[in-house]
C-alpha positions in Angstrom: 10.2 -2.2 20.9 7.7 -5.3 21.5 6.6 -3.4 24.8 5.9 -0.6 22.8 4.1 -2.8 20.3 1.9 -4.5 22.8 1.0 -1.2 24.3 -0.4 0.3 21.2 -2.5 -2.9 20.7 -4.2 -2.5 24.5 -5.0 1.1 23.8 -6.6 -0.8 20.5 -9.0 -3.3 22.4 -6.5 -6.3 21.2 -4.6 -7.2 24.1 -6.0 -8.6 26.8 -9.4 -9.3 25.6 -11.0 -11.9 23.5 -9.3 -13.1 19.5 -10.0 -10.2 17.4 -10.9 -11.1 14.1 -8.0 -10.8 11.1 -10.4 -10.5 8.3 -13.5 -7.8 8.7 -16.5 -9.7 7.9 -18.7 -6.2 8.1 -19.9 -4.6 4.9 -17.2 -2.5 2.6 -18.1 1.7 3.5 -16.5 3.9 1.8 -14.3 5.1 4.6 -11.4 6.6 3.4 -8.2 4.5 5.2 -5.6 7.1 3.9 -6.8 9.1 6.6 -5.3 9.2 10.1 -7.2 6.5 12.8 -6.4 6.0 16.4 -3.6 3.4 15.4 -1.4 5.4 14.0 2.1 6.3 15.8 3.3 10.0 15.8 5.9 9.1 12.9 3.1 8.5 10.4 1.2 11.1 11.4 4.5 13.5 11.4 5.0 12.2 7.8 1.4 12.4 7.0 1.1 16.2 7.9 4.5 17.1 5.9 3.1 15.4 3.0 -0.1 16.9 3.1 2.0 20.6 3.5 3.0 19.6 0.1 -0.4 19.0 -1.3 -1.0 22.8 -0.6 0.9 23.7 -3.8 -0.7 20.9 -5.7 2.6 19.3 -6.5 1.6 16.2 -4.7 -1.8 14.7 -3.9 -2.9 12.3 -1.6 -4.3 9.0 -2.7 -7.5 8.1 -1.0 -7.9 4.4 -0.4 -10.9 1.9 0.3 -11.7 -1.6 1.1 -13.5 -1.6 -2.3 -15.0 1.5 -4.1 -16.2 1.6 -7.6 -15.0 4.3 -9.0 -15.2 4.7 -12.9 -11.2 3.4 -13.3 -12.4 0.1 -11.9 -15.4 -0.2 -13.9 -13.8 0.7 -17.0 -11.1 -2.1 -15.8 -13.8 -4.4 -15.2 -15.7 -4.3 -18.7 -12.5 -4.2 -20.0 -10.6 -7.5 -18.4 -13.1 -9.5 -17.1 -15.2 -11.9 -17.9 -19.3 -10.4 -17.1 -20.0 -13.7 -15.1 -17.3 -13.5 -13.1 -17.7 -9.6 -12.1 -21.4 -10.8 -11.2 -20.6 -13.4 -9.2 -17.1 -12.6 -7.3 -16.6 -9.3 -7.4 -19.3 -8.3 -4.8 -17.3 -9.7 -2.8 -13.7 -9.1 -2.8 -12.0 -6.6 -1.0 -8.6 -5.1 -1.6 -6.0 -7.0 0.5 -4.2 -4.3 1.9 -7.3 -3.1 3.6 -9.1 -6.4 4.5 -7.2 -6.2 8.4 -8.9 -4.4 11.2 -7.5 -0.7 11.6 -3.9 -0.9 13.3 -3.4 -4.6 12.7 -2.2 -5.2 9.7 -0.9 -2.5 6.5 -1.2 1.1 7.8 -0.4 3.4 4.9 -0.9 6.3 2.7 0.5 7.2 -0.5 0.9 10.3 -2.2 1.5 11.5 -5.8 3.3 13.7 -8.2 2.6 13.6 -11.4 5.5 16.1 -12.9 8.0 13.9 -11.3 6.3 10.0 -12.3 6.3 9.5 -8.7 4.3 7.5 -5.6 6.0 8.1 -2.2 4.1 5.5 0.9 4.3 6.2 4.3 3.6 2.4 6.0 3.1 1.4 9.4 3.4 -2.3 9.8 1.1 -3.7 12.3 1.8 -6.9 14.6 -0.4 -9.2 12.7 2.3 -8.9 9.7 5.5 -10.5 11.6 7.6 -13.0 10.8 10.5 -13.3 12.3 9.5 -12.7 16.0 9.7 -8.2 15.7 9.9 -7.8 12.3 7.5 -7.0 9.4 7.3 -10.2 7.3 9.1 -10.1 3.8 5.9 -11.2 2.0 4.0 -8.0 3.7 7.1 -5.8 2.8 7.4 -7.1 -0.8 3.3 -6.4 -1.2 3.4 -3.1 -0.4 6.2 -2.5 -3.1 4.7 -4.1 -5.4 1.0 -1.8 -4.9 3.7 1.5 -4.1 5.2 0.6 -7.4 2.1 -0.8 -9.1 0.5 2.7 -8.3 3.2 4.7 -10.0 2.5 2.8 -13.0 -1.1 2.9 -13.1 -1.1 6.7 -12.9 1.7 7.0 -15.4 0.4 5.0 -17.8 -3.1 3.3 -17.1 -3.9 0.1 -16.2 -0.4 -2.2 -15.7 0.2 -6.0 -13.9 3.6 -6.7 -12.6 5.6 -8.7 -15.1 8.5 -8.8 -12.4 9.8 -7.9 -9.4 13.3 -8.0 -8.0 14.3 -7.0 -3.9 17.0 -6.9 -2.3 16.1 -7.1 1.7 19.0 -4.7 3.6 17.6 -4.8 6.7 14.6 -6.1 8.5 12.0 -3.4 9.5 11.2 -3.4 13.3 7.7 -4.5 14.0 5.1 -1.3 14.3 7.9 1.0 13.1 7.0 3.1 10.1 8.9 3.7 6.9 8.8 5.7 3.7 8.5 3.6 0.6 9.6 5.4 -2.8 8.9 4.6 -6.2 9.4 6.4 -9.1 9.1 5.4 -13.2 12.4 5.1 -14.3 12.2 4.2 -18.0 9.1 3.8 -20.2 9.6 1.3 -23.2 6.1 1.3 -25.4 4.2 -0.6 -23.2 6.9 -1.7 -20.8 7.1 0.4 -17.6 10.3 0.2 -15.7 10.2 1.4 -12.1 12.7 1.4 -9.1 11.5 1.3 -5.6 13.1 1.7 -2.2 12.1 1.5 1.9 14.3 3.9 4.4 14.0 5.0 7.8 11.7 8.0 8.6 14.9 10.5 8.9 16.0 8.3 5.9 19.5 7.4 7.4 18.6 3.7 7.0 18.0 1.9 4.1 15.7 -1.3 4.1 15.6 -2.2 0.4 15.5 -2.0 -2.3 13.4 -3.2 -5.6 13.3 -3.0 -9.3 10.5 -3.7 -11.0 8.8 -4.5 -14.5 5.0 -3.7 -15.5 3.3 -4.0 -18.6 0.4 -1.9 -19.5 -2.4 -4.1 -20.5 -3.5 -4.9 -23.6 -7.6 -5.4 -23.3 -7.6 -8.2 -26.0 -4.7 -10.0 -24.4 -6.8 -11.1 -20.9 -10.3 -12.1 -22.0 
């Protein structure tokens, strides 16, 4: 499996060859990273393909996703939440974490939607700059891309929501490079409580990696500034 691993990264310029840098320090584009890129293996792009068979109906639609874009949702969320000097100041430069790693390094995913059924399915490639234990996908990488697969579902359910909590229960580590299928779907609304369940299996979904429950709260725009 590491073989494998190491393999992908020479066909990506990262190994042998000089440090490549974690963080991009080039200028945010708006490229669309939901879309396929030389890194991905043949399970997300098997995945990816089904999905987007799906999208055909209209049933489901893909998510695109960006180092930072802004969109009307996060401008409304900005004059909404945040304070002006500090949208001046910081926001220029921020970036969303999932996408701040070079392309095949780090989070590798792409989510789709449907809205009849309150749910956000991810397909996630973990690159070798998340391990932890030496082959596996670090929990902290794992429990972030829940919480934005889950986070999602409640955003387009509801509108703009925060985790309040967020329970997991780690069945299995998830090999290095391997892909999965995260899915999250609303489970209960309570006024403004949003009460989601979340779980990680295999791509033939005969292994289960966890599981999660979670707790967001749509936001109140008096409550934050």
């Amino acid at each position: 499996m590491l073989r494998s691993c190491a393999a992908r990264l020479r066909t990506l310029g990262a190994v042998p060859g000089p440090a490549r840098r974690s963080f991009s320090s080039e200028k945010a584009t708006q490229k669309d990273y939901s879309l396929p890129n030389p890194s991905w293996t043949k399970d997300i792009r098997l995945l990816y393909d089904q999905f987007m068979k799906k999208c055909e109906d209209g049933s489901w639609k893909r998510l695109p996703s960006y180092k930072c874009k802004s969109t009307q949702r996060v401008q409304n969320f900005r004059n909404l939440f945040l304070d002006t000097k500090f949208v001046e100041e910081q926001t220029p430069k921020a970036q969303i974490f999932t996408r701040s790693l070079e392309e095949g390094l780090g989070f590798e995913y792409v989510m789709f939607h449907n809205e009849a059924e309150k749910r956000v399915v991810c397909v996630f490639q973990g690159g070798p700059h998340l391990q932890g234990n030496h082959g596996y996908v670090h929990g902290g990488a794992i429990a972030t891309m829940i919480d934005i697969t889950a986070g999602t579902c409640a955003v387009l359910t509801g509108g703009y929501a925060m985790t309040a909590n967020l329970n997991i229960n780690f069945r299995r580590p998830i090999p290095l490079c391997s892909v999965v299928v995260i899915n999250s779907q609303i489970d209960k609304i309570e006024g403004r409580k949003y009460f989601i369940s979340c779980d990680i299996r295999s791509v033939d979904e005969k292994t289960l990696y966890s599981e999660a429950t979670s707790l967001f709260i749509k936001l109140d725009p008096n409550s934050l500034k």
